[in-house]
C-alpha positions as CSV (number, residue, x, y, z in Angstrom):
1,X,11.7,72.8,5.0
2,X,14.7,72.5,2.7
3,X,17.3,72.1,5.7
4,X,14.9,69.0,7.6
5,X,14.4,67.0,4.0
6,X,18.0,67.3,3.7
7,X,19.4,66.5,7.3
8,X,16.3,63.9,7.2
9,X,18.1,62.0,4.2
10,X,21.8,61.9,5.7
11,X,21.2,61.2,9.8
12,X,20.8,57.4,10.4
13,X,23.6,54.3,10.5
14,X,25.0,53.6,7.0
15,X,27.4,51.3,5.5
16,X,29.2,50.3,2.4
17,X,29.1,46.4,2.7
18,X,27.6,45.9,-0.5
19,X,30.0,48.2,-2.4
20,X,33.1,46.8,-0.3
21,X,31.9,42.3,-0.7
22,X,32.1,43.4,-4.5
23,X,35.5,45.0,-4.4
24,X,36.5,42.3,-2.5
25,X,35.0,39.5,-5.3
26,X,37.0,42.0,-8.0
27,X,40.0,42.1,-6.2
28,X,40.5,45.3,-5.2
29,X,42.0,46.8,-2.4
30,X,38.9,49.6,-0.8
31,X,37.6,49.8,3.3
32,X,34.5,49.0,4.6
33,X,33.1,52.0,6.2
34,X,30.3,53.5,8.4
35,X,28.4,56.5,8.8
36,X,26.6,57.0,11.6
37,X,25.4,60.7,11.5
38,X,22.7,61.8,14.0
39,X,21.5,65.4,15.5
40,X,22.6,66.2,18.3
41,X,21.3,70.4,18.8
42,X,19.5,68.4,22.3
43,X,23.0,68.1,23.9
44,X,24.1,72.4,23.1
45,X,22.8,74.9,26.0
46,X,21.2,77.9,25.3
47,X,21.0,77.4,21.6
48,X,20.1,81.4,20.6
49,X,15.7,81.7,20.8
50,X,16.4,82.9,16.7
51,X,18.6,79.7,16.0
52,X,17.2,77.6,12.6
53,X,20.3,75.4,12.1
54,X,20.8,71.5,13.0
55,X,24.0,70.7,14.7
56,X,25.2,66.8,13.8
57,X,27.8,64.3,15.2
58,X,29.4,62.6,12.2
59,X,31.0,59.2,13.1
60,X,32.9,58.0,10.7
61,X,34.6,54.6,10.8
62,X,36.8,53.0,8.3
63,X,38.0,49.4,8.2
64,X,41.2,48.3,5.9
65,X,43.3,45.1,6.2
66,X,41.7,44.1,9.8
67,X,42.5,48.0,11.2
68,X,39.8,50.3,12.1
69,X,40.3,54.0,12.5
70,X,37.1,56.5,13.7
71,X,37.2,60.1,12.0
72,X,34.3,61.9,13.9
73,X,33.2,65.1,13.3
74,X,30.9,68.3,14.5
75,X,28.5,70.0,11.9
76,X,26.2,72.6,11.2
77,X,24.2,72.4,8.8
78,X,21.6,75.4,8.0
79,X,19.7,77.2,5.2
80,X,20.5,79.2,2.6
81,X,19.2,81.0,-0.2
82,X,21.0,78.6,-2.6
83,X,20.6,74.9,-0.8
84,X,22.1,73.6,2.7
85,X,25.0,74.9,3.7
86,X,27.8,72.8,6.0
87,X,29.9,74.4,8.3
88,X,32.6,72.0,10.0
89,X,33.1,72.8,14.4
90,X,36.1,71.8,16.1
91,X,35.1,68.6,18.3
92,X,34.3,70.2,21.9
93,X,37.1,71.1,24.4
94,X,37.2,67.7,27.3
95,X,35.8,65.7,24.5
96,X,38.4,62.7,22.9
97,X,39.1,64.0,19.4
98,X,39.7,59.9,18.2
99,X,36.4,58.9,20.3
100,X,33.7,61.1,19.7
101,X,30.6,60.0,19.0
102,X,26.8,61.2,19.6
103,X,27.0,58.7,22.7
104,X,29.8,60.0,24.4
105,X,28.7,63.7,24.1
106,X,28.5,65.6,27.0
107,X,26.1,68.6,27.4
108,X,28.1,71.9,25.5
109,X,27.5,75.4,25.8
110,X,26.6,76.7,22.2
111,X,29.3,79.8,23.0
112,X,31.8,77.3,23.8
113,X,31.4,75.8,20.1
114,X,34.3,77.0,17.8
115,X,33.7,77.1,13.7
116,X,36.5,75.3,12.1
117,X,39.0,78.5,10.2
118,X,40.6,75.6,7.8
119,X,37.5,73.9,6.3
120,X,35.4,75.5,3.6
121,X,32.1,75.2,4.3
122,X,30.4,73.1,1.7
123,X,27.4,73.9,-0.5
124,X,24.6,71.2,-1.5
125,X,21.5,72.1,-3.8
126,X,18.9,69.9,-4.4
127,X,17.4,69.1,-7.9
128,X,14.6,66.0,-8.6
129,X,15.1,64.6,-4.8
130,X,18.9,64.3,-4.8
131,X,20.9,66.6,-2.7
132,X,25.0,67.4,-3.8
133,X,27.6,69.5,-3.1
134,X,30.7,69.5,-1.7
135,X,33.7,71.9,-1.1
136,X,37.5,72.5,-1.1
137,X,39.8,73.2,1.9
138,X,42.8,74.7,1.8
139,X,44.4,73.3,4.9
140,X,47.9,74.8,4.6
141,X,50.0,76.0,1.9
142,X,50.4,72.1,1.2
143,X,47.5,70.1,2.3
144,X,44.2,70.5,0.7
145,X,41.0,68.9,1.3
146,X,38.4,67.8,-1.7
147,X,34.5,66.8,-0.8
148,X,31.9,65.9,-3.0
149,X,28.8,63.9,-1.9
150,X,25.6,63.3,-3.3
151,X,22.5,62.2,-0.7
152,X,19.0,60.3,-2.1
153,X,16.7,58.1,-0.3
154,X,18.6,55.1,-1.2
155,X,22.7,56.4,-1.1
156,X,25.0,58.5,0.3
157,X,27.9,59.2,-2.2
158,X,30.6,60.4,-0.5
159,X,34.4,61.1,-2.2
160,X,36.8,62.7,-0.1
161,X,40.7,62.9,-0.8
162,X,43.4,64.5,0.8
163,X,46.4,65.8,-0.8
164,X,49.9,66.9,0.1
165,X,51.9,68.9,-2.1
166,X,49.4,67.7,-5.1
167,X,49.8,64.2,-4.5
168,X,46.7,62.1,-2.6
169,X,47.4,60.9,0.5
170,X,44.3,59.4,1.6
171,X,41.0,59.1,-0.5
172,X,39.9,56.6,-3.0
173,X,39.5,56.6,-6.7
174,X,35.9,55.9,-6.3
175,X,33.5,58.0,-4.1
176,X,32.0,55.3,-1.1
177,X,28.4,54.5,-1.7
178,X,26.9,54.2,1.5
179,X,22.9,52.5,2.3
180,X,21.0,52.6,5.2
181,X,21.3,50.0,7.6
């Protein structure tokens, strides 16, 4: 019940705009963004008979100075004693890394899926309604990844930031505060 409330929350099309027309009133310099997260277990074969988890396509789009860039992602997210648990999969072999999308899936055999070796998988735990979590990755020796969200029926929260060599190279001060569209 736990996993369903939670993947229930964060699967839909989400957006920013509010957040992003009044950093654009205050001057400052933050992207418009999308989420457009939605299950897709219907497009794995042969999903094990004893299999509980949901599999989603994260689409991710982000929009600065007229320039928009897609970050999509494979997840699984499944129960655990403690909360939900997220485990990031490498986007399927034939399938454009820069282009993926729930849309453009094709059918996948579930052995085919590989887990991602470089990402942590990330913890969230639920208290009052509101699910968070979040995780660090150390991608190299240099590159780590930081991820912290926070899901409610009104907001996703996200804040992720990558650095190299301790220094952020992508990320923004403040986490994005998605609503559903």
């Amino acid at each position: 019940m736990k996993l369903e409330n939670f993947v229930r929350l964060m699967t839909g099309h989400f957006d920013n705009r509010e957040q992003f027309e009044a950093m654009q009133k205050a001057g400052k310099e933050f992207p418009y963004a999308e989420h457009v997260n939605t299950v897709c277990n219907n497009k794995i074969k042969n999903l094990p008979n004893d299999f509980n988890g949901l599999f989603v396509v994260e689409e991710s789009y982000y929009e600065t100075n007229g320039k928009r860039h897609a970050s999509p992602h494979l997840f699984l997210f499944t129960e655990s004693e403690d909360g939900v648990l997220l485990s990031s999969y490498e986007i399927p072999k034939g399938e454009d890394k820069n282009t993926f999308s729930y849309a453009s899936m094709h059918k996948v055999e579930y052995t085919d899926l590989k887990k991602s070796e470089k990402f942590t998988p990330a913890l969230y735990r639920e208290k009052n309604g509101i699910w968070e979590g979040g995780s660090t990755s150390q991608f190299s020796p240099v590159m780590k990844l930081i991820l912290w969200e926070r899901f409610s029926d009104t907001c996703l929260e996200v804040s992720e930031s990558m650095e190299m060599n301790g220094k952020k190279t992508f990320g923004y001060d403040e986490p994005i505060l998605y609503n559903r569209v």
